[in-house]
Every structure is written in structure tokens, then in C-alpha cells.
C-alpha positions in Angstrom: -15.3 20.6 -2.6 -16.0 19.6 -5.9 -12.6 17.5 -6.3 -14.0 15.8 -2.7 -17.7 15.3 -4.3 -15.5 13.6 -7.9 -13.5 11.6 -5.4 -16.4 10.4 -2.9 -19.3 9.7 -5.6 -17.5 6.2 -6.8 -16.8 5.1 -3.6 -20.7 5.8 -2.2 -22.8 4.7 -5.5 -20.2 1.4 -5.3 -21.1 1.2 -1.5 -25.3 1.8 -2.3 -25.4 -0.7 -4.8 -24.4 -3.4 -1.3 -26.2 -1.4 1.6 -29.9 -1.1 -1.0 -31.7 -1.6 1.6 -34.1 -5.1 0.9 -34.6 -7.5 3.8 -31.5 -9.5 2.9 -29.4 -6.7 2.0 -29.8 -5.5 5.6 -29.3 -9.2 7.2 -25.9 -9.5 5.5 -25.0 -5.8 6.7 -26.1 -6.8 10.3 -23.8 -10.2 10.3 -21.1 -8.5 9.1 -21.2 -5.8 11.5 -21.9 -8.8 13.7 -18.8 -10.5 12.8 -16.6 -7.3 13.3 -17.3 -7.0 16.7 -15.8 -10.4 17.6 -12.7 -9.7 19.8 -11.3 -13.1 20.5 -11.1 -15.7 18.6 -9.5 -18.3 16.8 -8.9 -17.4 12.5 -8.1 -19.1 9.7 -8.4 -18.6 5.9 -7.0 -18.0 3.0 -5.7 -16.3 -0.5 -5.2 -17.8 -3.5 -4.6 -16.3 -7.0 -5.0 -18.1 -10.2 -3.4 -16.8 -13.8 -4.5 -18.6 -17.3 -1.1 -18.2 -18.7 -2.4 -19.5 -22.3 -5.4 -17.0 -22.3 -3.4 -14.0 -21.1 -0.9 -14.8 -23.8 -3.2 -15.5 -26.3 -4.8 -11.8 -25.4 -1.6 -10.3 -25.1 -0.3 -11.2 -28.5 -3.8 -10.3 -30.6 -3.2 -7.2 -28.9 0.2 -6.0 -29.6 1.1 -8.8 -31.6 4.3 -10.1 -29.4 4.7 -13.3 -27.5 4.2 -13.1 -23.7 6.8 -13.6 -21.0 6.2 -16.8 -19.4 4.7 -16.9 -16.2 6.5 -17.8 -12.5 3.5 -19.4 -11.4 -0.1 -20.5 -12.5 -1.6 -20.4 -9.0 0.0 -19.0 -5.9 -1.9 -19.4 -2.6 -1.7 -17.9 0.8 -2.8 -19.7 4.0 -3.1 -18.1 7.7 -4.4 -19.6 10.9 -4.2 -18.7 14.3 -5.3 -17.2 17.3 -6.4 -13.3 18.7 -7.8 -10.9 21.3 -8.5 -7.3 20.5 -9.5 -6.4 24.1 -6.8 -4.0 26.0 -6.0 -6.6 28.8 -4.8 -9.3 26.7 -4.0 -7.6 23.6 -2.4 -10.3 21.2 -2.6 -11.3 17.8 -0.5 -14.9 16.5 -0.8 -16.0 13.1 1.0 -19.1 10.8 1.7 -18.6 7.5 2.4 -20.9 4.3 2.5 -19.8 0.8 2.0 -22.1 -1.7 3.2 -21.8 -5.9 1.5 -24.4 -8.2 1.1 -26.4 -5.2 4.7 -26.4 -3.7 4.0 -25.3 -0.1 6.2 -23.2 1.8 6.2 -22.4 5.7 6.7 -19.1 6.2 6.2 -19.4 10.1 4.5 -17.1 12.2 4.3 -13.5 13.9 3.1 -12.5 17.2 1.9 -8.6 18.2 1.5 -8.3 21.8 1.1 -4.8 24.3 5.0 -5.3 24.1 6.3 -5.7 20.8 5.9 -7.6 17.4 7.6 -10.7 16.7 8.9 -12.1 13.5 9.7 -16.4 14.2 12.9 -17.6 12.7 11.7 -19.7 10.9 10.2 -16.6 8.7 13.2 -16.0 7.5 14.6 -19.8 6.6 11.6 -20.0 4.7 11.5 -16.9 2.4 15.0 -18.0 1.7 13.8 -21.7 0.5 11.1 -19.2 -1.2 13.6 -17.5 -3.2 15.0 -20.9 -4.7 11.9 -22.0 -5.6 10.5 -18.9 -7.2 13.8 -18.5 -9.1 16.1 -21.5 -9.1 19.1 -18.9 -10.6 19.0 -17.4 -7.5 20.3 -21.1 -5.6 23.7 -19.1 -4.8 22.2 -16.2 -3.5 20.3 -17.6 -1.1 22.3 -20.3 0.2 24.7 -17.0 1.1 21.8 -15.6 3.1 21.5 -19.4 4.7 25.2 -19.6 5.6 24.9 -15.7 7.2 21.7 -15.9 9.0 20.5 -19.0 10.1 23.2 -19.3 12.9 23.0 -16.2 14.0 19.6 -17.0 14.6 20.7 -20.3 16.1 18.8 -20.6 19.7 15.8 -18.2 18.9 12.3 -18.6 18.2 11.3 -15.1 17.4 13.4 -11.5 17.0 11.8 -8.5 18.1 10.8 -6.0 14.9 10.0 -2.5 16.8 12.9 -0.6 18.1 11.0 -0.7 22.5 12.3 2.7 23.0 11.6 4.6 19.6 8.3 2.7 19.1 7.0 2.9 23.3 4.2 4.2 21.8 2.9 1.7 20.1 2.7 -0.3 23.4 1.0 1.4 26.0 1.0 0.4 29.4 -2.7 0.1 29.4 -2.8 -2.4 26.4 -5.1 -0.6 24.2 -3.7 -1.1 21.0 -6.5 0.3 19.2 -6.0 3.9 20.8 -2.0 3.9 20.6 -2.8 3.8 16.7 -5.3 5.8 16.1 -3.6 8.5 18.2 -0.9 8.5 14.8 -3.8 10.2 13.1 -4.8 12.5 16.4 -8.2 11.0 16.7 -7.2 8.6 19.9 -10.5 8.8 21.5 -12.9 7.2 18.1 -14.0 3.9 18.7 -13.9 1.9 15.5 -17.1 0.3 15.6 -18.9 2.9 16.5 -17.3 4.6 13.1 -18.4 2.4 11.2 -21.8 2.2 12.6 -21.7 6.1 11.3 -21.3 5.0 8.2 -23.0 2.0 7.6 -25.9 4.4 8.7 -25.4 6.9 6.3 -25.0 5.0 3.3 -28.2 3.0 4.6 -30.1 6.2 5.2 -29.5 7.9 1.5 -30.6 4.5 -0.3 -33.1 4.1 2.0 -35.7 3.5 -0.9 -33.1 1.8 -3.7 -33.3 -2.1 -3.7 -31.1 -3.4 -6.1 -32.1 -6.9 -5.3 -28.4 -8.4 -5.8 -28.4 -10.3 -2.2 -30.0 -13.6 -1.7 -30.4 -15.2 1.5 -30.1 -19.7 2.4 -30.5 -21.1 5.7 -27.8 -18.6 7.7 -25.7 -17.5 4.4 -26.1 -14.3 2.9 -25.0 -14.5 -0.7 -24.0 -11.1 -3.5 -23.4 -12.3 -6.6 -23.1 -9.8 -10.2 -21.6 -10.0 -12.8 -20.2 -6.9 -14.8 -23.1 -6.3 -17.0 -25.0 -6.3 -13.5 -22.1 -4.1 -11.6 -22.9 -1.2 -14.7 -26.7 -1.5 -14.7 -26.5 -1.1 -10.7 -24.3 1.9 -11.0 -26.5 3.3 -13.9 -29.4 2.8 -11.5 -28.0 4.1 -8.5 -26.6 7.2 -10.3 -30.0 8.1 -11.2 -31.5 7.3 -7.7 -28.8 10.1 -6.4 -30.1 12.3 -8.9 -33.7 12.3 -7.9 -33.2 12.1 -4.2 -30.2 14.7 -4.0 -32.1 16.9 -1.4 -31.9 13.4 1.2 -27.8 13.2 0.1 -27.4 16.3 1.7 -29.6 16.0 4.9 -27.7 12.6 5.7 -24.4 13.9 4.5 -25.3 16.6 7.1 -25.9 14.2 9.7 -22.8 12.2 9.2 -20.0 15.6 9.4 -22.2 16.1 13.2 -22.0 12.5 14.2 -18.0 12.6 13.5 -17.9 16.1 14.6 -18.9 14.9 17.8 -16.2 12.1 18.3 -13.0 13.8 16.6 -14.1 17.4 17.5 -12.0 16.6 21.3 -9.0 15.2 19.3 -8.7 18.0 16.5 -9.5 21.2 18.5 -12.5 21.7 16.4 -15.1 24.2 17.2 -18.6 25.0 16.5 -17.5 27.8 14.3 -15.3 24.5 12.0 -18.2 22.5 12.0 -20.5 25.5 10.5 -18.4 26.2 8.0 -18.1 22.8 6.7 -21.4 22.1 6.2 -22.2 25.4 4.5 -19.4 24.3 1.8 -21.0 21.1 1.7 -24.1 23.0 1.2 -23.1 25.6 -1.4 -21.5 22.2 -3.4 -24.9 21.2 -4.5 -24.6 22.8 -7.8 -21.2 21.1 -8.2 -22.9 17.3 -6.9 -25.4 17.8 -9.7 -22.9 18.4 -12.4 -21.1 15.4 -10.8 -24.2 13.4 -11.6 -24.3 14.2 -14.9 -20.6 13.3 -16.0 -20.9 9.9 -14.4 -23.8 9.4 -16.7 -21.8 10.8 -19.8 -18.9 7.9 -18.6 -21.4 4.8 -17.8 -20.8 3.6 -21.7 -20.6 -0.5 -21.0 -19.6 -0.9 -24.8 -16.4 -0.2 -23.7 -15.7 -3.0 -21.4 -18.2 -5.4 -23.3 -15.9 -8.3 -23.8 -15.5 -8.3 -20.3 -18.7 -8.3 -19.5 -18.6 -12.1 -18.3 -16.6 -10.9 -15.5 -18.0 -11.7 -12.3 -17.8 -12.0 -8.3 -19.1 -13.4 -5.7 -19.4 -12.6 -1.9 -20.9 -15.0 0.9 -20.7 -14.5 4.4 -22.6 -17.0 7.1 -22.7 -17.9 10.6 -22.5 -21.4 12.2 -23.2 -21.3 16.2 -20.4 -19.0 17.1 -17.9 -19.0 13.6 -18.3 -16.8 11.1 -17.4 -17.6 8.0 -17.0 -15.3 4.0 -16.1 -15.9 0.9 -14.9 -13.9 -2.4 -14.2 -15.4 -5.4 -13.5 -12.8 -8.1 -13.0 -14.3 -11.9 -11.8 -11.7 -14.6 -12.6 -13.2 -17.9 -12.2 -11.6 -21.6 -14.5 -13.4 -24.1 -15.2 -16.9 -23.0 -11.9 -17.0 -21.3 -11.0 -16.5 -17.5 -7.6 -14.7 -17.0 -7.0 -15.0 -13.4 -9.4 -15.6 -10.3 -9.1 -14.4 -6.9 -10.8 -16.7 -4.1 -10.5 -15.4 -0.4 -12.2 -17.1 2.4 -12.1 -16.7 6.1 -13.4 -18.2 9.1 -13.5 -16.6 12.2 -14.6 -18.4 15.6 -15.5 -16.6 18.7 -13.6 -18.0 21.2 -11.8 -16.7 25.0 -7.9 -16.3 24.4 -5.3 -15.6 26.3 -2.6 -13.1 26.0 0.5 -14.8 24.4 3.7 -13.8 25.5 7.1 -14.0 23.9 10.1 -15.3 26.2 13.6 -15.1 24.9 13.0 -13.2 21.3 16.6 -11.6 20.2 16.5 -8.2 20.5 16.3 -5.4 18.4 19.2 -4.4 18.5 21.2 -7.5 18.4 19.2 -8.6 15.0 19.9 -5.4 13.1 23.4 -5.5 14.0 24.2 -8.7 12.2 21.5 -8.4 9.9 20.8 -4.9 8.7 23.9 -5.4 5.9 22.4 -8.9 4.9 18.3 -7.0 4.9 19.9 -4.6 2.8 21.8 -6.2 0.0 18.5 -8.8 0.0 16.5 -5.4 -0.8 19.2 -4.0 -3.5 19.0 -7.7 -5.0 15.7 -8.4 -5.6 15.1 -4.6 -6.4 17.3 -5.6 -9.3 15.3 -8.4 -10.5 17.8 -10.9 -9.0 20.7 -10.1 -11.6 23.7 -10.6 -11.0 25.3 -6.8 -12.0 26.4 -4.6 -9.8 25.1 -1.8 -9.1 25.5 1.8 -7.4 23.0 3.8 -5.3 22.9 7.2 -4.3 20.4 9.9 -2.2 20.4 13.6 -2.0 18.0 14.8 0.9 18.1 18.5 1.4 15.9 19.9 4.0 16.4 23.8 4.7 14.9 27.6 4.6 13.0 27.9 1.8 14.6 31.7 0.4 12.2 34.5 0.2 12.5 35.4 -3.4 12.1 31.5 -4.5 14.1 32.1 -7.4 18.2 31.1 -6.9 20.0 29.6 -3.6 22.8 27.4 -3.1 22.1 24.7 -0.4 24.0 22.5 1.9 22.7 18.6 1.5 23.6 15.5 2.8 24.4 12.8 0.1 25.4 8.5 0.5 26.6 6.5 -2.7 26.2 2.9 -1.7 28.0 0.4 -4.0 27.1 -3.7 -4.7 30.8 -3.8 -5.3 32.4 -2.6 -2.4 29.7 -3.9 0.4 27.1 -2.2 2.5 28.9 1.0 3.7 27.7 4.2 3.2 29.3 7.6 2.4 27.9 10.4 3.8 29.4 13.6 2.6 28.0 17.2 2.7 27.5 18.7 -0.9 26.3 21.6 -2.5 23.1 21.5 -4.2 21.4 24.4 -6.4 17.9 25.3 -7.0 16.6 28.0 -9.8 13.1 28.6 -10.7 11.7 25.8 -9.4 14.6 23.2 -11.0 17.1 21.2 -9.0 20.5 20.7 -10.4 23.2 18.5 -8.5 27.1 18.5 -9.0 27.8 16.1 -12.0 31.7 15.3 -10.9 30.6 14.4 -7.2 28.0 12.0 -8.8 29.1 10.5 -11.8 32.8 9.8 -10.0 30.9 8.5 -6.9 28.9 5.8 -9.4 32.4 5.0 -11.3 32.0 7.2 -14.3 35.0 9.4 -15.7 34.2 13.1 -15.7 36.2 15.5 -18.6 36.2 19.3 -18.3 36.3 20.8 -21.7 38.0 24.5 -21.5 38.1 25.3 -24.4 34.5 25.0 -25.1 33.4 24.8 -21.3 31.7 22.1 -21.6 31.3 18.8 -19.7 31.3 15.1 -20.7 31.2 11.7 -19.1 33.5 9.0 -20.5 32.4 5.7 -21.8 35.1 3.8 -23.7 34.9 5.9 -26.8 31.7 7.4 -26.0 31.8 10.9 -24.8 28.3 12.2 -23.3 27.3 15.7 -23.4 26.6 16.5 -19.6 27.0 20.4 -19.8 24.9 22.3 -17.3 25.4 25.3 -15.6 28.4 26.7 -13.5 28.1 27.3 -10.1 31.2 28.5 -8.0 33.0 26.7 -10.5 31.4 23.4 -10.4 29.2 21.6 -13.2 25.7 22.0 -11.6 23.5 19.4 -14.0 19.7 19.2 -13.8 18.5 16.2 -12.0 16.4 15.2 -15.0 19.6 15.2 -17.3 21.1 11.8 -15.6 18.5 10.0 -17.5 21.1 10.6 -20.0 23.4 8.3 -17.9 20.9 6.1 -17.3 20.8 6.6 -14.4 17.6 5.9 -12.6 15.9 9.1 -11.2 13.4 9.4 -8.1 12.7 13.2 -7.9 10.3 14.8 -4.6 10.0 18.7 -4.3 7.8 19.6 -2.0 7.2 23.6 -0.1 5.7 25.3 2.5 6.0 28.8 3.4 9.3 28.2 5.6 10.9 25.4 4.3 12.1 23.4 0.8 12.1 19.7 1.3 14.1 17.5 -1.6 14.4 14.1 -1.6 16.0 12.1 -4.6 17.4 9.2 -5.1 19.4 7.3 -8.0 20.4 4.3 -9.0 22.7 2.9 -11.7 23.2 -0.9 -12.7 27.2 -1.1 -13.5 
């Protein structure tokens, strides 16, 4: 509980310094809340990031005293409009996208999610290609390949379905109610989302019932929160305290808020009364631990740390005209007298009757990822590489069996695939011999280091092992099991290979999942 209380403190003092509960403080709540129960509509808004390539190199270089890559782009911005309806008998969401870098905009086109399927346009995919070039002008070849294989394939469609119908029914129930389909993945089906967050709003409302920060101002029909960081620390300073005074009223509305979700998730879980008793007695026995808590946040709160950021600032605006609602964030990060990059987001939102939106014609699932799950791929493997133009090999060990009973030594059957830049988009999958020993995982070095292109030698004179480089010879020595080299997984950093390593046990099985990857 105390790792919970460590976890959760942040997140509620950060959420009391917004919900202090003055008479504009509450109006902006309200609105919002307001604005989140608008279920059709028309949207539009947008992202846009700004970097101050001199000042972050300037920063960078009295720092560590290098010089400072150059940056792709000085402001990149994001723009979405479109259309939805939340309600189960016209489910549908369509949005347009453009993306924009120093002012260069791209289309990016548009997607559609109905009760049915979601659906990616065409023209998505022409224009992250034209992205590509534009971001990176060395990768012109690249993507005129990608042009050449998929735009006529894609010749005579608008959209292409995304979700497999079958695998993914689920997602689309026959009723329409999108809302429930999702939430079921978390087996909690029956919570309705406002109503959740009604919960909360509530609770955080109800501790710092007493606590007015003051930071909201209210013009006309526009709620405005505006701090900078020197504010943001003297507000958490403040509300740290607050908790500390008023810790007996944490716990009676922390009470009330584990009953109010007991009673909407109790159904969906299988909880019982007896659940719901003993969580609030741990909550209750944490008190000691919440104090304690309190009292290392205050230890932490030492602003001379971030003081030449202490310009940094944001500011958050959200209003209503008739029936749009319309916010705004603008976050700039500044060190000194100097802004490094700013964040602006602004949305409108319009209440408005739509209609569901269907999609006619869309290529199939199954017909895109025929022709283009090879091309998807080596897009992946390519940018993964940071565009270069080396080849590469990739390969995955997934092992899931009986975890043995003494959790010491046991030879295991995994499956393994080496995919190669070289040869194309076909994968190998082969059944290999894995071993785990107090708690290590070693793989077979010959199966491997052959399978990437590497030359294996067998010592037997000295029994030992060694991958061949030209006129380099790398000790890969391991262990010997059933006359294989067994190496630990660690050791093909050696090769420089790149390692992904994931270990995970319950009481009846071992799960291992690695991956690596080697650029020829």
C-alpha cells in the first residue's frame, strides 16, 4: 500500500492544485465536465511543437561542451478536423489529418471507425510516403520504391479496412456500443465513463474542499489557469501541507471513492463484500505509511534545483460559445531567459446531430496485408534503422513452457525466426534448444551467429568457442550443453548484437521473449 500511496500522492496533490475549490475553479471543472458529455459533434484542432534550435544548442554545449546535432525541424504542427457520434446507434468517428514541418504541409488524409471496422484512406499512405522525402530527402529512393509498390495496388480504393472482422468481432458489437466492447478488454463492461469520472472529480473536490489556490481566473465565458513553475512548486508546497493537516478527511473520501467504484465494477470483477472490507482496512492501516509519505515530498520540494527553469510556464483556457466548446494549452519550457521548445494545443468542439458514416468498397483485410505486409515490414526494419542504408539481420527466441519444479536447470524447446534485409521478408522458423540455469538464459551460439552471417570456430584443443571477423577472433565460450555452445544471452553484446531480454514466471509456467538484431 505504501508503493500505491508513493505512486498516487503526485498524481492527487497535481490534481488539487486544479480542482481547489474557489468559485472559478469549480466553473471551469463544471464546463469541462460539460464539454465531455458532448456525443455528436463536429471537431477540429490542433498540435504544434516548436524547438529553439540555437538555445537548445547553446545549452547543450555549456553543458557538455559538444556541438549539437542539427535539428529536422524548428516547428512541426499537427492539424485534425472532422466529424463524430459516440452514441451506440450511430457509432462513428471521421477525422482529416495534415502535418505540417516549418510550414511545409502534408495531407495525411483521413480515418473512419464505425460499429463495423476502422478505416485507414489511401491517401494515408501516399502521403506519409511524400512525408518521408521531406523529413529526409536521402531517403528519395526509398520511398519512391514504396510509391511504385503500393500506390497501384491501392489503385480504385478510398479506404482499406485495419481490424482483421473475424479476429477483432469484438470490437464491433452488433448493438453499436463501442464504449462497452472496450471497456469489456479490461472486464469492467458495465462502467459508464462519465459517471467515473464524476467519481473522481468528486473525490478530489471533496478532500480540497477548503484549499483555494486561486490559480483560475474567469472572462466573459472563458475559464483561464495560468502558473508558472515557481507557482506549480509553491502550489504543491501548499497542497502537501493542506494533506498533512486534513489527513483524517483523505481517508473518509478515499473511503467513499473504493464504495462508489465498488459498486459499479463489483458485477464485472466478482467482488464481494468480504474484497471490499479488506481493502479499506489496508487503506486504513496505511495511514502511518501516508504520513511518512507527506513528509518525504516535503524533504524533495527543493525549487533551487530547477531555478533556472523557473520562467517555465503554461497556460490552459477552456470556453464556450452557444453550443462549441472551445480549450487551449500552450506550454513554453524556458532555461534562463531562453524558450527551448513550446507546445500549443487547441480544440474546438461543436455540438452538433451526425450521422453514422459508412464505408462502401474499403479493400479488405486480407487482400491489403497480402500485398502489403512485406512492404509494412521492411518500412518498419528501415526506419527502425534510422533510414541507413546497411543491411541488417533480425532474430526472436519466444519460449513459452512448464516452468520445472526445482527452478534451477532445464533444457527447453523454442521457436526461433532470423529475418534478413538481404535476402527479403521471409522468415525461418526453426525449433531450437534453449537452456535456463539459475535464473540465466543461454541460447545456442552456432544456430545464431551462422543464422546472422557470422563464422563460428570450435577450439578442441582448448574447448573453446570464437566468432570470426576477418582477423579478429571473439571469445564466445559459454557452457556445453549436449554438445552445443550454450552462450548467455547477455554475452552477444559482445557481437554487437542488439539484445531485448523479457523473463517473466508464475507458478506453472516460464515465459521468454528475446529478440536481436544486428546491422551487417
Amino acid at each position: 500500500m505504501k508503493k500505491i500511496l508513493l505512486f498516487v500522492l503526485p498524481l492527487l496533490i497535481a490534481a488539487g492544485l486544479f480542482t481547489a475549490c474557489s468559485v472559478d475553479t469549480l466553473g471551469m471543472i463544471n464546463l469541462m465536465n460539460e464539454k465531455s458529455t458532448v456525443k455528436s459533434g463536429e471537431i477540429s484542432g490542433s498540435v504544434s511543437f516548436t524547438l529553439n534550435g540555437e538555445a537548445i544548442a547553446k545549452l547543450y554545449e555549456s553543458e557538455y561542451g559538444d556541438e549539437f546535432f542539427e535539428l529536422p525541424f524548428q516547428e512541426l504542427t499537427l492539424e485534425y478536423n472532422g466529424e463524430f457520434n459516440s452514441n451506440p446507434d450511430a457509432f462513428t468517428y471521421y477525422l482529416e489529418f495534415a502535418l505540417s514541418f516549418d510550414g511545409d504541409k502534408t495531407d495525411l488524409g483521413s480515418i473512419v471507425i464505425n460499429d463495423e471496422n476502422v478505416y485507414i484512406s489511401s491517401a494515408t499512405f501516399t502521403g506519409v510516403l511524400e512525408l518521408l522525402s521531406k523529413i529526409d530527402p536521402s531517403m528519395d529512393e526509398f520511398s519512391a520504391e514504396l510509391w511504385d509498390a503500393l500506390v497501384p495496388a491501392l489503385e480504385g480504393y478510398e479506404y482499406i479496412e485495419i481490424f482483421d472482422p473475424e479476429e477483432y468481432a469484438y470490437l464491433f458489437p452488433a448493438d453499436g456500443d463501442q464504449s462497452t466492447a472496450l471497456l469489456s478488454l479490461l472486464g469492467v463492461g458495465g462502467i459508464d465513463g462519465g459517471e467515473f469520472q464524476d467519481i473522481l472529480v468528486s473525490y478530489i473536490t471533496d478532500i480540497f474542499t477548503s484549499f483555494d489556490f486561486g490559480a483560475v481566473k474567469r472572462e466573459d465565458d472563458t475559464y483561464t489557469l495560468s502558473m508558472n513553475l515557481r507557482d506549480v512548486f509553491n502550489g504543491i508546497t501548499d497542497a502537501v501541507q493542506y494533506l498533512s493537516d486534513n489527513q483524517d478527511a483523505f481517508f473518509n473520501a478515499t473511503e467513499g471513492l473504493i464504495r462508489r467504484i465498488f459498486d459499479l465494477v463489483s458485477s464485472d470483477l466478482f467482488l464481494s463484500d468480504e474484497d471490499l472490507d479488506m481493502v479499506i482496512d489496508e487503506m486504513y492501516a496505511s495511514q502511518e505509511d501516508f504520513a511518512e509519505s507527506l513528509e518525504y515530498l516535503k524533504e524533495m520540494l527543493d525549487f533551487a534545483e530547477f531555478a533556472d527553469f523557473e520562467k517555465s510556464n503554461f497556460t490552459y483556457s477552456i470556453g464556450k460559445d452557444g453550443d462549441a466548446y472551445s480549450e487551449k494549452l500552450d506550454l513554453n519550457f524556458v532555461y534562463g531567459d531562453d524558450t527551448l521548445f513550446s507546445l500549443s494545443v487547441e480544440e474546438t468542439v461543436t455540438a452538433k446531430e451526425i450521422g453514422r458514416i459508412s464505408v462502401e468498397g474499403a479493400m479488405p483485410y486480407d487482400e491489403f496485408y497480402e500485398f502489403a505486409g512485406p512492404i509494412l515490414e521492411e518500412v518498419f526494419w528501415y526506419l527502425g534503422s534510422g533510414g541507413s542504408d546497411y543491411d541488417y539481420n533480425y532474430g526472436y527466441f519466444y519460449m513459452f513452457a512448464e516452468a520445472p519444479d526445482d527452478r534451477q536447470a532445464v533444457i527447453c524447446a523454442a521457436s526461433y525466426g532470423i529475418y534478413s534485409s538481404a535476402n527479403g521478408s521471409s522468415y525461418n522458423d526453426e525449433d531450437v534448444q534453449i537452456y535456463l540455469m539459475d535464473g540465466e538464459l543461454y541460447l545456442p551460439l552456432r544456430t545464431i551467429a551462422e543464422a546472422f552471417g557470422d563464422e563460428v570456430y570450435w577450439d578442441a584443443k582448448t574447448k573453446k568457442a570464437y566468432v570470426v571477423r576477418g582477423d579478429e577472433m571473439i571469445d564466445m565460450t559459454g557452457i556445453l550443453v549436449n554438445n552445443q555452445t550454450m552462450v548467455n544471452v547477455y554475452d552477444f553484446y559482445k557481437l554487437d548484437y542488439d539484445v531485448v531480454f523479457d523473463h517473466w514466471s508464475d507458478d506453472d509456467y516460464d515465459i521468454i521473449y528475446v529478440s536481436l538484431q544486428y546491422f551487417l
